[in-house]
Residue, then its C-alpha position, 0 to 999 in steps of 0.5 A: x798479312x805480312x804487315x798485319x804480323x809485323x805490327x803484332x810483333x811490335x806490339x808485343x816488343x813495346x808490351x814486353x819493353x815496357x815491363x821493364x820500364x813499368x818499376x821506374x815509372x811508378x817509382x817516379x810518380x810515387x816519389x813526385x806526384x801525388x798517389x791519387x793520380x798513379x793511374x793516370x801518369x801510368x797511362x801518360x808514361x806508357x803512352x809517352x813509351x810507345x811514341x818513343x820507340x815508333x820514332x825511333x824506328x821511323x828514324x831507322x834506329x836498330x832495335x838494341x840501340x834503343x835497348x842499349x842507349x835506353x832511347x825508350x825511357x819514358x821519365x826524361x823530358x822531351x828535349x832530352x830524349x830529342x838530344x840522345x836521339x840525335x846522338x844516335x842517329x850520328x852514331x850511325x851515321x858515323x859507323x855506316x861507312x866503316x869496313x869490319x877489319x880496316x883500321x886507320x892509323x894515329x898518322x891517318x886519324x889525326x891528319x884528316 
């Protein structure tokens, strides 16, 4: 049951982000492809859209980031979606082991 309205919501979260990235898409097949296949790109984009974001979320990347970092457009090419998923994977990777209100001195960061 609990599963069951966990991908509802999911689903919802993906519908509701993909409203935002719908404008750009149909600029970009309007601008670069022709008009008859509008359509068909549209289902490709937002197909492309919704595997972005699972894979984003199997890599355990938060919600905002991928918001933040726009990790979810569907217009960039794959590699450059694999390089900007990687990068934020590293940043969290980075920020993990940080304590709120410990900061290390310039003598302590560039000695290391």
């Amino acid at each position: 049951m609990r599963e069951a309205m966990h991908q509802e919501r999911l689903k919802q979260r993906i519908a509701h982000r993909w409203i935002y990235w719908q404008p750009w898409a149909i600029r970009h097949i309007r601008t670069n492809m022709p008009a008859a296949e509008l359509y068909g790109h549209m289902v490709i984009f937002q197909n492309e859209h919704r595997s972005r974001i699972i894979t984003c979320l199997e890599r355990r990347i938060p919600w905002t980031t991928i918001v933040k970092h726009k990790l979810d457009n569907p217009l960039v090419y794959g590699s450059e979606f694999t390089f900007n998923l990687n990068a934020a994977v590293e940043r969290r990777r980075y920020l993990s082991g940080r304590k709120p209100g410990v900061t290390r001195t310039k003598e302590q960061i560039y000695a290391s």
